[in-house]
Residue frames as qw, qx, qy, qz and C-alpha x, y, z in Angstrom:
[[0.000, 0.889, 0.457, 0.000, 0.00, 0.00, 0.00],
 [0.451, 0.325, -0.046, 0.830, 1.26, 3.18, -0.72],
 [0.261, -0.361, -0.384, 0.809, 1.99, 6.01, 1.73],
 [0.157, 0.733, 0.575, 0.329, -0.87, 8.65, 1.83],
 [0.152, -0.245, -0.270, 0.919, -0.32, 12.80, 2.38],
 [0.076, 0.810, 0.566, -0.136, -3.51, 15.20, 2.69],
 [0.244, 0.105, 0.072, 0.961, -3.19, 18.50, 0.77],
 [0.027, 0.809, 0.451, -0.377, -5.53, 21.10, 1.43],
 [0.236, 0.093, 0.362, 0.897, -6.18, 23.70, -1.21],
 [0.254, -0.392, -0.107, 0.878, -7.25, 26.84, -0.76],
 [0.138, 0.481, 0.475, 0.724, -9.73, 28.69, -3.10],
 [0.037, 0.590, 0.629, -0.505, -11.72, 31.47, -1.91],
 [0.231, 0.665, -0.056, -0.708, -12.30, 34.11, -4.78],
 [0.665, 0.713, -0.070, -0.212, -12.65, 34.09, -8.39],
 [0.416, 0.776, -0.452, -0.142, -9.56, 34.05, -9.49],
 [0.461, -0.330, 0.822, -0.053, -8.35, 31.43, -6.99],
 [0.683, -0.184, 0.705, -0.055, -10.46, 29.23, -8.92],
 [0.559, 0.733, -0.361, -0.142, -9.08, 29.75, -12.30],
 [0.383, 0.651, -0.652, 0.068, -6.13, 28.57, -11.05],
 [0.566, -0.306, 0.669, -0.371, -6.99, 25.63, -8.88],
 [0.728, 0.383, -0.080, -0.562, -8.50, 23.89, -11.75],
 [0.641, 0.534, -0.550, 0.046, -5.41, 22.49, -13.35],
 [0.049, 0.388, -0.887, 0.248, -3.84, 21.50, -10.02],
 [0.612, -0.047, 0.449, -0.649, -6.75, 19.64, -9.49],
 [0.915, 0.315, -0.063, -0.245, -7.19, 17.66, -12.54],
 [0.389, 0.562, -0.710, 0.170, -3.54, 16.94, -12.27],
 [0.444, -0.267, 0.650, -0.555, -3.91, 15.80, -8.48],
 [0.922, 0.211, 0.162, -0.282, -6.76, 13.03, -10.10],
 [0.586, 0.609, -0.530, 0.068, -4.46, 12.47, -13.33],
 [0.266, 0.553, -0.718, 0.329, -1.69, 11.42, -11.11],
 [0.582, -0.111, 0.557, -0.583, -3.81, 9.73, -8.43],
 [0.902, 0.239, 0.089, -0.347, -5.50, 7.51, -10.87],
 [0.388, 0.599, -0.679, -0.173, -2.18, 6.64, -12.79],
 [0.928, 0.003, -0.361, -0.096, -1.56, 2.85, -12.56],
 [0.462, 0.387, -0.598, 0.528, 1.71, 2.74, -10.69],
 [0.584, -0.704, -0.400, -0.059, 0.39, 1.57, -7.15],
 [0.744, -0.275, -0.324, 0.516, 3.44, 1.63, -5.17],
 [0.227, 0.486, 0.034, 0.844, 3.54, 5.71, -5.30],
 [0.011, -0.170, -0.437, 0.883, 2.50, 8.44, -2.93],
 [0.029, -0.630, -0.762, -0.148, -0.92, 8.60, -2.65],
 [0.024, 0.199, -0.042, 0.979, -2.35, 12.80, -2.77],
 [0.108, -0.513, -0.841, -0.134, -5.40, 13.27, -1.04],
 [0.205, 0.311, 0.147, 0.916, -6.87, 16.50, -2.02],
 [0.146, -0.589, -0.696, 0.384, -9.06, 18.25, 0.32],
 [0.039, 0.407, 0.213, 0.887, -10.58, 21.36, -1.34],
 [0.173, -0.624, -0.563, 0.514, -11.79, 24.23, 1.25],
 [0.199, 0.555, 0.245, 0.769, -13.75, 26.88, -0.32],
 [0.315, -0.262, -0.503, 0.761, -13.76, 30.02, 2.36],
 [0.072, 0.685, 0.683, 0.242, -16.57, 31.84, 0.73],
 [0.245, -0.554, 0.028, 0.795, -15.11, 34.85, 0.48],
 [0.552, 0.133, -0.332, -0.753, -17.04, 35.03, -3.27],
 [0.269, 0.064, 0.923, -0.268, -20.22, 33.31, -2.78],
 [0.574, 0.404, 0.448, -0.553, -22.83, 33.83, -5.17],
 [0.861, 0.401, 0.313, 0.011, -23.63, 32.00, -8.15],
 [0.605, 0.764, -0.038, 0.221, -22.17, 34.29, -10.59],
 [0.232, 0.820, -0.491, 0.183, -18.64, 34.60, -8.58],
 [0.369, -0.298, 0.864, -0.169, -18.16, 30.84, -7.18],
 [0.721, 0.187, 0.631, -0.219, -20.95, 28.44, -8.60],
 [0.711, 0.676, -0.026, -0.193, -20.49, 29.16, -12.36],
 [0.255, 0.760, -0.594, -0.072, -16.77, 28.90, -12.27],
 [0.487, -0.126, 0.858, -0.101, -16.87, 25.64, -10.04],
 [0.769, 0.500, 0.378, -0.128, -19.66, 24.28, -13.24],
 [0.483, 0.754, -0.437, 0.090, -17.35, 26.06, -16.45],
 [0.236, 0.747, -0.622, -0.005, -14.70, 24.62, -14.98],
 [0.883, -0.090, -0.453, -0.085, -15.51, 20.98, -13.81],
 [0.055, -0.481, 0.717, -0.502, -14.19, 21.88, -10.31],
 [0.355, -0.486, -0.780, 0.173, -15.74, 18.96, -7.23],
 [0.184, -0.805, -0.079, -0.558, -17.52, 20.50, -5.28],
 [0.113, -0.751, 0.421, -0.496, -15.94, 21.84, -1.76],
 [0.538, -0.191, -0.777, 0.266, -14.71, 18.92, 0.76],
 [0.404, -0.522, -0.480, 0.578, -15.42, 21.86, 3.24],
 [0.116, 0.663, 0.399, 0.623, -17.26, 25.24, 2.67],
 [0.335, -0.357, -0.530, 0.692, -16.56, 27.99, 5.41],
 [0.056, 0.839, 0.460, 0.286, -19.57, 30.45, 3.95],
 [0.449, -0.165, -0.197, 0.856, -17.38, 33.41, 5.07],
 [0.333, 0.709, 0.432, 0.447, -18.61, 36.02, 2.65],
 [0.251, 0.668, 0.057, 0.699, -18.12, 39.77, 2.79],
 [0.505, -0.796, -0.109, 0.315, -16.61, 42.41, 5.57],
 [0.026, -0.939, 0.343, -0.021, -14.48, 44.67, 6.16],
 [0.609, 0.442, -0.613, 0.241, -10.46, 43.14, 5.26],
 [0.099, 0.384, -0.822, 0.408, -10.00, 42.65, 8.90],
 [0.701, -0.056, 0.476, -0.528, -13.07, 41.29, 10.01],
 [0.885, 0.293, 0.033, -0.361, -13.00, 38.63, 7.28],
 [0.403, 0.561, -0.692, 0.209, -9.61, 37.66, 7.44],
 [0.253, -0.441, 0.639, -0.577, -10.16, 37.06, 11.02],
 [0.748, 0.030, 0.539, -0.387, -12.74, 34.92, 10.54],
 [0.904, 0.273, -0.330, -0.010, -11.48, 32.74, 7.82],
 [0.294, 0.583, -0.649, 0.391, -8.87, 32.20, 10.29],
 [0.525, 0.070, 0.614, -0.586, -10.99, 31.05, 12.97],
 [0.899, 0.088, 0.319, -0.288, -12.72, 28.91, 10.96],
 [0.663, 0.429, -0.607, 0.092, -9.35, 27.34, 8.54],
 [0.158, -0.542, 0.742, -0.363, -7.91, 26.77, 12.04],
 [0.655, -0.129, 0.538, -0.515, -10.40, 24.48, 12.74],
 [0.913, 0.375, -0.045, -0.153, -10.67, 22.70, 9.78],
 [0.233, 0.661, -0.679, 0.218, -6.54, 22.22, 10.10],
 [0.493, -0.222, 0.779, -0.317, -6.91, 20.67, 13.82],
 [0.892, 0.158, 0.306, -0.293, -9.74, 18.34, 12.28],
 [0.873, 0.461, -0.024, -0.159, -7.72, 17.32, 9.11],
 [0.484, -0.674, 0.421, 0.366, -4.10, 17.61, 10.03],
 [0.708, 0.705, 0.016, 0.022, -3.07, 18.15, 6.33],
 [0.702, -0.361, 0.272, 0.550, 0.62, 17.63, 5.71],
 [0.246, 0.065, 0.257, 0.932, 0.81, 20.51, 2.98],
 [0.225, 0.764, 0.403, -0.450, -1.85, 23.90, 2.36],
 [0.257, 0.161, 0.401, 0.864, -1.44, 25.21, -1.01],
 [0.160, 0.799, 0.379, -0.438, -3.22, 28.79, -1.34],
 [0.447, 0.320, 0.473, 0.688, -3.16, 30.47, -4.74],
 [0.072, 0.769, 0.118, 0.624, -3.14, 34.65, -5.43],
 [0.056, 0.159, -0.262, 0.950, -3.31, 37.72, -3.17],
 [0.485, -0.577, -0.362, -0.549, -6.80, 37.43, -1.92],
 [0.351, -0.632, 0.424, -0.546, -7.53, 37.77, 1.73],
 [0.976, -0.080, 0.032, -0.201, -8.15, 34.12, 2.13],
 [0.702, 0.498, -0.297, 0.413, -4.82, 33.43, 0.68],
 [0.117, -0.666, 0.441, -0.591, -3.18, 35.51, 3.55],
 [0.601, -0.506, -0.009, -0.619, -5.41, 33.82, 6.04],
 [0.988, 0.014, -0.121, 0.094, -4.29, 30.08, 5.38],
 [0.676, 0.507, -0.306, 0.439, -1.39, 30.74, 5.21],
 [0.278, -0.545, 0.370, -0.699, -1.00, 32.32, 8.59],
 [0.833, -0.341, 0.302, -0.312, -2.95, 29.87, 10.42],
 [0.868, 0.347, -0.340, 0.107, -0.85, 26.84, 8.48],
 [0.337, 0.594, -0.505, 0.528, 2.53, 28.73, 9.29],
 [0.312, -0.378, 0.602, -0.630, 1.75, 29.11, 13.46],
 [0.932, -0.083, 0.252, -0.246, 0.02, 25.42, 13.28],
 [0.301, -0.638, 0.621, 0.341, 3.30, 24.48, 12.09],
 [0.722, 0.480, 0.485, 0.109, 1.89, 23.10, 8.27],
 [0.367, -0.118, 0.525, 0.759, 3.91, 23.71, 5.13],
 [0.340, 0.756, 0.249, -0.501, 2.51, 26.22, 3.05],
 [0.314, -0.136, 0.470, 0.814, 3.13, 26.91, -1.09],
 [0.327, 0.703, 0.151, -0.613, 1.75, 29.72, -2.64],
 [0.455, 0.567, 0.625, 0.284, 0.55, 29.52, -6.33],
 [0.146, 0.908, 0.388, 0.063, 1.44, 32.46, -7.77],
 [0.502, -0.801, -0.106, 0.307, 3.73, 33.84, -5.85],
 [0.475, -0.239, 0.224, 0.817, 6.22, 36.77, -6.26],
 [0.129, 0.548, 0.271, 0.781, 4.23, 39.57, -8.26],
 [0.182, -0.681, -0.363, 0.609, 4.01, 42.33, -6.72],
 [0.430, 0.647, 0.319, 0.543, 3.04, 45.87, -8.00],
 [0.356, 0.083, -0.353, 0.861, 5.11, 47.80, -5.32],
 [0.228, -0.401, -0.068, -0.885, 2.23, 49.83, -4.42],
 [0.254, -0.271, -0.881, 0.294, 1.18, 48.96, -0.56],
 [0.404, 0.071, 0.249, -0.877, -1.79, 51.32, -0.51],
 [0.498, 0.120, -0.778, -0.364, -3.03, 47.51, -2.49],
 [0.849, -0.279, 0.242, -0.378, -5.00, 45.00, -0.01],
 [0.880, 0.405, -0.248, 0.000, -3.53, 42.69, -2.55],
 [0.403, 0.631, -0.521, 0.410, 0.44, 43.70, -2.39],
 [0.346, -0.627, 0.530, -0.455, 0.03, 43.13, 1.33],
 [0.929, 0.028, 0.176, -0.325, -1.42, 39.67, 0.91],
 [0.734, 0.559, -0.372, 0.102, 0.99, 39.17, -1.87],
 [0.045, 0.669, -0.656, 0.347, 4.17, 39.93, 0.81],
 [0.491, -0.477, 0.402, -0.609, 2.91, 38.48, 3.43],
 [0.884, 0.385, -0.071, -0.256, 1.92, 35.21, 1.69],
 [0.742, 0.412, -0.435, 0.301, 5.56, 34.86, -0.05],
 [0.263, 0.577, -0.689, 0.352, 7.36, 35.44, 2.92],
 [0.567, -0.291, 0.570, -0.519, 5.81, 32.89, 5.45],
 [0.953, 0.196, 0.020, -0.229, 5.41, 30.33, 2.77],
 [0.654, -0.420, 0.598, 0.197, 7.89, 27.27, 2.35],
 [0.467, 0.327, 0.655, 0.496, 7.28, 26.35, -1.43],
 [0.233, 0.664, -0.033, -0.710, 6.97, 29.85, -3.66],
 [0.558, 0.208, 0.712, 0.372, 5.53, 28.57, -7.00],
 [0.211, 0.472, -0.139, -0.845, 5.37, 31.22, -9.94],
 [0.619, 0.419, 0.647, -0.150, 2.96, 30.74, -12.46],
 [0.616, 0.742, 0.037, 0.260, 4.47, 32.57, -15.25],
 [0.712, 0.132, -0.042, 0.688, 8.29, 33.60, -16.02],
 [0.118, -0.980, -0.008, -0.157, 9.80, 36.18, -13.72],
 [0.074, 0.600, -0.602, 0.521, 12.99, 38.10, -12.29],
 [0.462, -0.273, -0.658, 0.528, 14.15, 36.52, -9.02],
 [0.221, 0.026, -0.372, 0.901, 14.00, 40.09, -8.15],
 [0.413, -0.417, -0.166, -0.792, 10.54, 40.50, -8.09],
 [0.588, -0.503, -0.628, 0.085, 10.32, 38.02, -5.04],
 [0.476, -0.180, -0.463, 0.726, 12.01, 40.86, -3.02]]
């Protein structure tokens, strides 16, 4: 029997799930492959409902043949600190329950931040999707996410060709 590790992945906005898509069908792909004796991925998707209505979560999860959530934390809308806070308070919880041996969070959204925090100080390996653009300008919600994100994560994956120096 091959060894199994739990990933937890991270979507809470549009854009997140553009870009979950692919690691998802890969995650199957590679899961299904014939070769028993391999690591076994077992993907635990947590949407944090941070977009939650049809037209900015349910259409993209249909268009894009996402599953649906292993774990929906209906967050939705607030003020940046009141909704950070509470996807933190509830990711925490869903951490203890699943002890996940990796979080992958993808963009600059507040969610993104959130995991990633709670991961880091629950002492789970984080890799950001995305990571390293930045558009220097911290009057952004984003740019802060962005930093904040790359520098607390263990795996920094870029999703298109960049300078080193933009990680800095």
């Amino acid at each position: 029997m091959s060894k199994k590790v739990k990933w937890i992945i991270v979507a809470g906005a549009r854009p997140n799930f553009m870009k979950i898509a692919p690691l998802i069908k890969e995650i199957e792909r590679y899961n299904n492959d014939s070769k028993k004796d391999r690591l076994a991925i077992i993907p635990i998707l947590v949407h944090t409902g941070q977009h939650y209505d049809d037209k900015m979560s349910k259409v993209f999860f249909d268009d894009l043949e996402l599953p649906k959530p292993d774990i929906d934390l209906g967050i939705g809308s607030a003020s940046h600190a009141v909704q950070t806070a509470k996807i933190m308070i509830a990711f925490e919880n869903v951490c203890l329950d699943t002890k996940p041996d990796l979080v992958i969070v993808v963009g600059d959204v507040n969610s993104t931040m959130a995991c990633s925090l709670v991961a880091v100080k629950l002492g789970i390996n984080v890799a950001h999707i995305e990571a390293g653009l930045r558009s220097f300008d911290r009057s952004m919600p984003e740019e802060i996410n962005r930093i904040v994100t790359d520098s607390i994560s263990d795996y920094l994956l870029q999703h298109v060709k960049m300078p080193m120096k933009s990680y800095t």
